[in-house]
N, C-alpha and C positions, 0 to 999 in steps of 0.2 A: 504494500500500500504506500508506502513511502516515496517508491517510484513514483507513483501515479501524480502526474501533472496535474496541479487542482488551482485554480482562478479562486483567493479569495476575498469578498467585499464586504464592507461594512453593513450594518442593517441603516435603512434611512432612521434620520431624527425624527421627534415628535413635531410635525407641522410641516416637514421639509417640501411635500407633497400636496398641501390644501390647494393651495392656485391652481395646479394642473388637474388633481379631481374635481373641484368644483366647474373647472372648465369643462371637463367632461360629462359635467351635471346640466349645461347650457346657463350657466351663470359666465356674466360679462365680466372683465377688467374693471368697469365701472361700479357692477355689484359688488366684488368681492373688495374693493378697496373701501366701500361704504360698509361695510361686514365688519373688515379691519376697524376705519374708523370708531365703529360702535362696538368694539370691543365684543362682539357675537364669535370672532374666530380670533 
């Protein structure tokens, strides 16, 4: 096993991720900054 070539990466952080799921939610740049703002994310 030692041999065996292995890629390893970190886990994401807590949050690192919100902007691009919520993009994928169909929420705007302009939503999710007003989110931000209002301390909701």
């Amino acid at each position: 096993m030692s041999d065996s070539p292995s890629d390893v990466k970190r886990s994401p952080l807590l949050g690192e991720h919100t902007d691009e799921v919520l993009g994928e939610l169909g929420y705007g740049a302009d939503q999710i900054a007003a989110l931000r703002t209002e301390k909701v994310i």
